[in-house]
C-alpha positions as CSV (number, residue, x, y, z in Angstrom):
1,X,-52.5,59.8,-53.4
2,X,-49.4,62.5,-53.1
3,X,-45.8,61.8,-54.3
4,X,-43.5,64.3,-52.5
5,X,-40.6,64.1,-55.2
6,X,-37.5,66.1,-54.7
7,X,-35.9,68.2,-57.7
8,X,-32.7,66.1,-57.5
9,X,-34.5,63.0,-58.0
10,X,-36.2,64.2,-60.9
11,X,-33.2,65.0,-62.6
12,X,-30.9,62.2,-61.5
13,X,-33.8,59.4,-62.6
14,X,-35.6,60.7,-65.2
15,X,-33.6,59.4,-67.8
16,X,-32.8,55.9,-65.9
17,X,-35.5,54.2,-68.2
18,X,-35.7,53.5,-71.9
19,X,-38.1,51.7,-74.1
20,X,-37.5,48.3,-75.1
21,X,-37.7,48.3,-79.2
22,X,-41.4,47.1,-79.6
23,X,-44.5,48.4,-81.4
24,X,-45.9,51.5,-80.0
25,X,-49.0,51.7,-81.6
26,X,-52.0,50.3,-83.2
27,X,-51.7,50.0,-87.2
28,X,-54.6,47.9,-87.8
29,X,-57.6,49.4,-86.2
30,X,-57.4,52.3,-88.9
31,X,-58.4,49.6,-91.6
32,X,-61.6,48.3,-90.5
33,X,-64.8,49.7,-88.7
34,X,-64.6,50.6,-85.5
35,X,-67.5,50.9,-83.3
36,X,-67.4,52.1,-79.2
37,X,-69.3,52.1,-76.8
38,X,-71.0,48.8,-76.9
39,X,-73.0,47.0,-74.5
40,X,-74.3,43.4,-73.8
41,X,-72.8,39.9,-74.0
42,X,-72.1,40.0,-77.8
43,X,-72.5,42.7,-81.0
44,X,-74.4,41.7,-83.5
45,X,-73.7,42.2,-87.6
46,X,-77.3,41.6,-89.6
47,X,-76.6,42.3,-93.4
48,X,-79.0,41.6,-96.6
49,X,-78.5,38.4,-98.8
50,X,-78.8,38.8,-102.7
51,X,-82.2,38.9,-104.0
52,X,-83.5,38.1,-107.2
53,X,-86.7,38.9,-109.6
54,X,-89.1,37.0,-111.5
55,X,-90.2,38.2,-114.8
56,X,-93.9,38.8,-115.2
57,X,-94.1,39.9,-118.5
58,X,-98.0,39.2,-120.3
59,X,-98.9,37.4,-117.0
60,X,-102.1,40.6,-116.5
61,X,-103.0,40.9,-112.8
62,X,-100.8,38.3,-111.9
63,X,-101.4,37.5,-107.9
64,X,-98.0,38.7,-106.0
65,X,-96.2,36.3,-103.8
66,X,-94.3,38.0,-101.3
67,X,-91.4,36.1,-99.4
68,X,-89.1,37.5,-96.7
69,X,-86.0,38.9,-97.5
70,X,-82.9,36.4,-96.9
71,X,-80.6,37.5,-94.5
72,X,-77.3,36.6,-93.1
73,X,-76.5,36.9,-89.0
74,X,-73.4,36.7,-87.6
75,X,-72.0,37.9,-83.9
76,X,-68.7,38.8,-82.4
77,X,-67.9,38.7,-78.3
78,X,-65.8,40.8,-76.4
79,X,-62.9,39.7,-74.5
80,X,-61.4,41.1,-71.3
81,X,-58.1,42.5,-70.8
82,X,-56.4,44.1,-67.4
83,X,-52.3,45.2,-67.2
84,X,-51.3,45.6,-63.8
85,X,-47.8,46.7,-62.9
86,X,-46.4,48.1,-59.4
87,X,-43.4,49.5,-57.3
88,X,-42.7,49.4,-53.6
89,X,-43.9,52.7,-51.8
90,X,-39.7,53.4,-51.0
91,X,-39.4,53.6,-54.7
92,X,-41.8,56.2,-55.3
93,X,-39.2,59.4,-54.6
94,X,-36.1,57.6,-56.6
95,X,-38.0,57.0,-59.6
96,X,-41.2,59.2,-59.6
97,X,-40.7,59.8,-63.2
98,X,-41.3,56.3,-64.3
99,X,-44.5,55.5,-62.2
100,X,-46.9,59.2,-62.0
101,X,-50.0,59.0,-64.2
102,X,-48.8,59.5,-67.8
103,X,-45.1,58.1,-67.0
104,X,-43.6,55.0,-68.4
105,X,-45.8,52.6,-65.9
106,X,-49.2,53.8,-67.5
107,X,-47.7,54.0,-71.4
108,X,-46.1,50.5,-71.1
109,X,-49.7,49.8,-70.5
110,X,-50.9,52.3,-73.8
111,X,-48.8,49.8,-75.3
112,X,-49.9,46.7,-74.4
113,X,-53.7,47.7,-75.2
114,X,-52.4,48.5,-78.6
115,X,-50.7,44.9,-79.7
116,X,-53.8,43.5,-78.1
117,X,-56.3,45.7,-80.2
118,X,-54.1,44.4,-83.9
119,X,-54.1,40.7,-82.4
120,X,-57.7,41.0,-81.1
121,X,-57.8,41.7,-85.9
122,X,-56.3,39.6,-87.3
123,X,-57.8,37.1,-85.7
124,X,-61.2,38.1,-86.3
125,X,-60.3,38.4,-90.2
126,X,-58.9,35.5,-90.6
127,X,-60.1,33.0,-87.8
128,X,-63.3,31.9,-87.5
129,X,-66.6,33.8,-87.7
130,X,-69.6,33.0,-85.7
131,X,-72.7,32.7,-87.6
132,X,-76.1,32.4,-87.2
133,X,-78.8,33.7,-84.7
134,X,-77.0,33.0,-81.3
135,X,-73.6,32.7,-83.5
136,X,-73.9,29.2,-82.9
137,X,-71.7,28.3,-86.5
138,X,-67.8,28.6,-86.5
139,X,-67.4,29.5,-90.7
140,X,-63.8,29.4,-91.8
141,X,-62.3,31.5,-94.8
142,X,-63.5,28.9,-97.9
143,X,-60.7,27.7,-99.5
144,X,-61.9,30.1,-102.8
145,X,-60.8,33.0,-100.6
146,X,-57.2,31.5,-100.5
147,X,-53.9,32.1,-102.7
148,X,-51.7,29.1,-101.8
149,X,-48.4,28.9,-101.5
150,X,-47.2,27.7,-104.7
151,X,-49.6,29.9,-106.5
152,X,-47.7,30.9,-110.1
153,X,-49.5,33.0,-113.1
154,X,-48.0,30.3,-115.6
155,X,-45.6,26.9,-115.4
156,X,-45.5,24.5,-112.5
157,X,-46.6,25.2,-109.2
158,X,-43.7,26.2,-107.0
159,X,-43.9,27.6,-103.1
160,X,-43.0,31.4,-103.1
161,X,-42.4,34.4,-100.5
162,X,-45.4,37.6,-101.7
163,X,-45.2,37.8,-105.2
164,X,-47.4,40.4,-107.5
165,X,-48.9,37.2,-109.3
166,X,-50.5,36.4,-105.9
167,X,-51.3,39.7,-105.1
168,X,-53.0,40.4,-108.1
169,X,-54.7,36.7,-108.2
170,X,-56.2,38.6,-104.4
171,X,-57.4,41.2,-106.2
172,X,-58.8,39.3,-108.8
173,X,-60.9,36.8,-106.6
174,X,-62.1,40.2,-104.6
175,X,-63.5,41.6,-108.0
176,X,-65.4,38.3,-108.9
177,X,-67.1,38.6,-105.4
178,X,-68.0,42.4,-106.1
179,X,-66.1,43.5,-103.3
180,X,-63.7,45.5,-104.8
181,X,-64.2,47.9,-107.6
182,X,-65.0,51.1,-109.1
183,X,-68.6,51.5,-106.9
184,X,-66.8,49.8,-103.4
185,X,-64.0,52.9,-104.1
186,X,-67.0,55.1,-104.7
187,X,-68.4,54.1,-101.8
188,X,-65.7,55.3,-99.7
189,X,-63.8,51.3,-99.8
190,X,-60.2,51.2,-99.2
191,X,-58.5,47.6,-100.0
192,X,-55.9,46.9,-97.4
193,X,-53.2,44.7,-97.1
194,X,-51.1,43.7,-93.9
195,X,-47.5,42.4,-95.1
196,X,-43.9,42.5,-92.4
197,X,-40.9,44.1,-93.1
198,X,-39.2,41.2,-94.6
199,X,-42.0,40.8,-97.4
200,X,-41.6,44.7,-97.9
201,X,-38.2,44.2,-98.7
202,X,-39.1,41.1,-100.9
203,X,-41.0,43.1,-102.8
204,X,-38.6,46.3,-103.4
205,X,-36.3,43.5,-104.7
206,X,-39.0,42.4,-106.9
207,X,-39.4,46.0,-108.0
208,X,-35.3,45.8,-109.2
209,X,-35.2,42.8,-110.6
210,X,-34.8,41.4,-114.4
211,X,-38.1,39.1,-114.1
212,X,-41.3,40.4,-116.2
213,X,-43.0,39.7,-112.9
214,X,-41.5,43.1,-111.2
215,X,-43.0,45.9,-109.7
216,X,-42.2,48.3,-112.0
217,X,-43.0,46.4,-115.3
218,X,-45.1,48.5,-118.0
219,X,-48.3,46.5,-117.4
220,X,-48.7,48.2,-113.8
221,X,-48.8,51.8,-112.7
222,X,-45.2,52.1,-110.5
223,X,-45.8,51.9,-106.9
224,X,-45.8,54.8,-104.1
225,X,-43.5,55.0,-101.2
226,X,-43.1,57.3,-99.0
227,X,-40.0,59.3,-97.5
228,X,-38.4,56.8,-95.8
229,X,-38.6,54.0,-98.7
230,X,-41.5,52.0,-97.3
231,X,-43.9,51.1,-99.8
232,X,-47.7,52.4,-99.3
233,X,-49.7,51.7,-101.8
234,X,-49.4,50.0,-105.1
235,X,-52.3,48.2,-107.5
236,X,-54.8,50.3,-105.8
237,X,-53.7,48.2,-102.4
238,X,-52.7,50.3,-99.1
239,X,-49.9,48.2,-97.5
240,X,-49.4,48.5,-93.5
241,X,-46.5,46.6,-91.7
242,X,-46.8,44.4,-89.1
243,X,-44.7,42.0,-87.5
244,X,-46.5,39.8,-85.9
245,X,-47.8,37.7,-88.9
246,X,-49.8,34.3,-88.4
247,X,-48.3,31.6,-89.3
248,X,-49.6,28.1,-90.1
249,X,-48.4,24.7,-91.6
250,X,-50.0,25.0,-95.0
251,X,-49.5,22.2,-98.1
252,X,-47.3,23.4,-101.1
253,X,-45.9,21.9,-104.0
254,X,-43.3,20.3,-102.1
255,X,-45.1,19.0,-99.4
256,X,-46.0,20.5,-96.1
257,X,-45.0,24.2,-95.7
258,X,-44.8,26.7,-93.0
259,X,-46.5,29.8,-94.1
260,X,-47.6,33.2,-93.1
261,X,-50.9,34.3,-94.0
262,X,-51.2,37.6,-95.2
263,X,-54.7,39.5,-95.1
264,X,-55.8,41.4,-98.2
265,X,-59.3,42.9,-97.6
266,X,-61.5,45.7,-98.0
267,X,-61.7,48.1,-95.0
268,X,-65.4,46.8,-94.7
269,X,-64.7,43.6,-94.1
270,X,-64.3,43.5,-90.8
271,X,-66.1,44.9,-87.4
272,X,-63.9,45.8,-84.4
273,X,-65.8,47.1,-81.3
274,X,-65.0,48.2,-77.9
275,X,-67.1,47.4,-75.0
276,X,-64.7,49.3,-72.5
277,X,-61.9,51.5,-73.9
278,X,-58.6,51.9,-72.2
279,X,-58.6,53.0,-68.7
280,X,-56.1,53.2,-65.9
281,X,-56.4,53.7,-62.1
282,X,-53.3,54.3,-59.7
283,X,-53.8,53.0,-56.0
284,X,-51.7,52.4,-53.0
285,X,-52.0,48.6,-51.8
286,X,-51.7,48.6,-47.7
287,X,-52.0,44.6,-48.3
288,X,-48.4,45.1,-50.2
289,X,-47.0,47.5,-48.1
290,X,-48.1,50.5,-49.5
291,X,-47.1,49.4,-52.9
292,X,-48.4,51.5,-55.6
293,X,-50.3,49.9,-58.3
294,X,-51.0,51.0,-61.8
295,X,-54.0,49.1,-63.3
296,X,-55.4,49.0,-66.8
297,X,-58.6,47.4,-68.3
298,X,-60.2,47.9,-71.6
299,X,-62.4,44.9,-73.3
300,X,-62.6,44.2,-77.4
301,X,-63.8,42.4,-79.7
302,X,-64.4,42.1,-83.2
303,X,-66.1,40.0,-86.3
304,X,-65.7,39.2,-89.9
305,X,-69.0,40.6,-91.5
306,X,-68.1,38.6,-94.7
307,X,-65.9,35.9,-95.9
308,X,-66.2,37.6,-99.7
309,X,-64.5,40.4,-98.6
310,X,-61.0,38.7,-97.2
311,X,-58.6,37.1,-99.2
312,X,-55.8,34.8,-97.3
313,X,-52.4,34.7,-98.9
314,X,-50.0,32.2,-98.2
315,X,-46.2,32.7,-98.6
316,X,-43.1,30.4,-97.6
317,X,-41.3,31.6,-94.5
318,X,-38.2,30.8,-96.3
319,X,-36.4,33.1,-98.1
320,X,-37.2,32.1,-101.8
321,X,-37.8,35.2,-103.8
């Protein structure tokens, strides 16, 4: 396909379009493990169970009973995604800049792959898992791997926004399951959690306030942010903002509550693959009048290896803290 486009059109258009304030890139997929190029109906996570010993001691040529190791299957599937966008062929001179390969057609597109690559996450870390041999078993976060609402260190129970009680109640519950700890950091571990901009701030005003509870109290190393004021890291945690948060109706100490549930996991925790990675094609449709359309496809998956590794925290939507 050629696009004769004359100099004056170039200049007179190429500023006529702006981006609508959105996300314009993926912040999740840099916190879990990310494997490409996958084929078949489904990907497949196979990992080793605990195994234990038996003592043999003054039991002299004691017969050996072997038994299989016990392991633990679980699968994710890939979904399938296409963006298709188009402009009539007469528009092709007055706004050329907007629809060549590479313009604002094909990144609206980038885009769009991106939101679906964090949603295609969070889902997967804190939705169901499928497990067993053909995946056949939807498993659910156990309720162990879940700070509610009203979680408090001491007192009465009483529904809060993020608070560092819960977040160090997430920690806590990750260390009891060995997931996080000096040989997961060894081993190359990060632990991540996904907050929005409005728990950010909840927390910086933790960080100011009188209660012993803050941020910056002497029982805690202070936390990091970076140039612009957003916090980073803190408690060993790496903190990434994104605003699109689920949100479910969860119970609390008064009653039924709508909460966001906030991910706090290690970076193994979850598996997110890519059966087809982002690809575009730019035709002209004669059935549309020699419209020209900009097509994009890519298909994703991904799976919670374990539940051990994922901690769900609940906080109010309303502003409490």
């Amino acid at each position: 396909m050629s696009l004769t486009i004359p100099d004056t059109f170039r200049e007179t258009f190429a500023g006529s379009f702006r981006d609508v304030v959105q996300q314009t890139t993926s912040r999740l997929r840099k916190t879990v493990r990310t494997e490409t190029g996958l084929t078949g109906v489904g990907k497949q996570i196979e990992f080793v169970n605990p195994v234990s010993s038996t003592e043999t001691t003054g039991q002299r040529f004691r017969k050996v009973v072997l038994s299989e190791l016990d392991t633990d299957v679980r699968w994710y599937y890939p979904r399938e995604f296409d963006t298709a966008t188009g402009v009539s062929k007469w528009d092709e001179n007055s706004l050329a800049p907007t629809v060549m390969p590479g313009g604002t057609q094909i990144t609206a597109h980038q885009r769009a792959f991106n939101l679906d690559c964090d949603s295609i996450i969070m889902g997967a870390l804190l939705g169901d898992a499928r497990v067993g041999k053909t995946g056949e078993t939807a498993t659910a976060l156990p309720a162990t791997q879940i700070v509610p609402v009203d979680y408090v260190w001491t007192g009465a129970d009483a529904d809060s926004n993020l608070t560092v009680a819960k977040l160090l109640e997430g920690i806590q519950i990750l260390k009891t399951n060995e997931a996080w700890g000096d040989e997961a950091r060894a081993a190359g571990e990060k632990l991540w959690c996904v907050i929005d901009s409005i728990e950010e701030i909840r927390l910086r005003q933790l960080a100011n306030s009188s209660s012993s509870n803050n941020l910056f109290s002497r029982d805690f190393d202070p936390p990091v942010f970076d140039g612009t004021g957003t916090l980073v890291s803190w408690l060993g945690i790496q903190f990434v903002t994104y605003n699109s948060l689920t949100t479910a109706s969860v119970t609390g100490a008064g009653g039924a509550v709508t909460a966001k549930l906030i991910p706090l996991y290690v970076s193994s925790a979850l598996e997110f693959g890519i059966w087809g990675d982002f690809s575009s094609t730019v035709d002209i449709r004669p059935d549309l009048s020699n419209a020209v359309q900009f097509l994009s496809q890519y298909k994703l998956g991904a799976g919670r290896e374990q539940e051990k590794k994922v901690v769900q925290i609940n906080v109010s939507e309303a502003a409490i803290v």
